[in-house]
C-alpha positions as CSV (number, residue, x, y, z in Angstrom):
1,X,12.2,16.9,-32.0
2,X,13.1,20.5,-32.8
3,X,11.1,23.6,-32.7
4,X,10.9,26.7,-34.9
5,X,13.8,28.4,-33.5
6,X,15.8,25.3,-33.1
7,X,16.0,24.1,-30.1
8,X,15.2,20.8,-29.1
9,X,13.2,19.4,-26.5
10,X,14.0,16.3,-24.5
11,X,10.8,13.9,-23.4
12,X,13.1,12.2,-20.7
13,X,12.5,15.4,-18.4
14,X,8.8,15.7,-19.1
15,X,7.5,15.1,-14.9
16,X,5.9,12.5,-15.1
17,X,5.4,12.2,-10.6
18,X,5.6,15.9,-9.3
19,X,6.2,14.6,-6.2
20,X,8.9,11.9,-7.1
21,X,12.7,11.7,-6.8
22,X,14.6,14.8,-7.6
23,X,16.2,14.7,-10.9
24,X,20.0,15.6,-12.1
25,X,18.1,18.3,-14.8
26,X,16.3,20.0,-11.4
27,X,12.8,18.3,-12.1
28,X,11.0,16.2,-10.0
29,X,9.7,13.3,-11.1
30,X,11.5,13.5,-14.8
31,X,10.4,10.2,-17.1
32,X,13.6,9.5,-17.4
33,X,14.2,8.6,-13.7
34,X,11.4,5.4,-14.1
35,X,12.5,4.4,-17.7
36,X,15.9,4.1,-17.7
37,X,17.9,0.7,-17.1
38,X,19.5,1.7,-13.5
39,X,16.3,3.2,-12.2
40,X,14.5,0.1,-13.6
41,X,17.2,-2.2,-11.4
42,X,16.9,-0.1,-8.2
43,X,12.8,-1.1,-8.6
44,X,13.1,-4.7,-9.1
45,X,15.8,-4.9,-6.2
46,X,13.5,-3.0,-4.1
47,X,11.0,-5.7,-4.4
């Protein structure tokens, strides 16, 4: 995904929980932090 001038925009940081986990990017709540494979294990071991 690019925009007019460029840049690109990554959905991984779109918040997704604005009052979840605090993410590496500065977000809160980034997509990223519940869809990728080592968030997804620290879930299911959770449970």
């Amino acid at each position: 995904m690019e925009s007019i001038i460029g840049q690109s925009g990554e959905i991984g940081h779109t918040s997704i929980h604005f009052s979840g986990p605090k993410c590496d990017c500065g977000n809160t709540g980034c997509l990223d932090l519940y869809s990728n494979i080592n968030s997804f294990e620290l879930i299911v071991d959770r449970k």
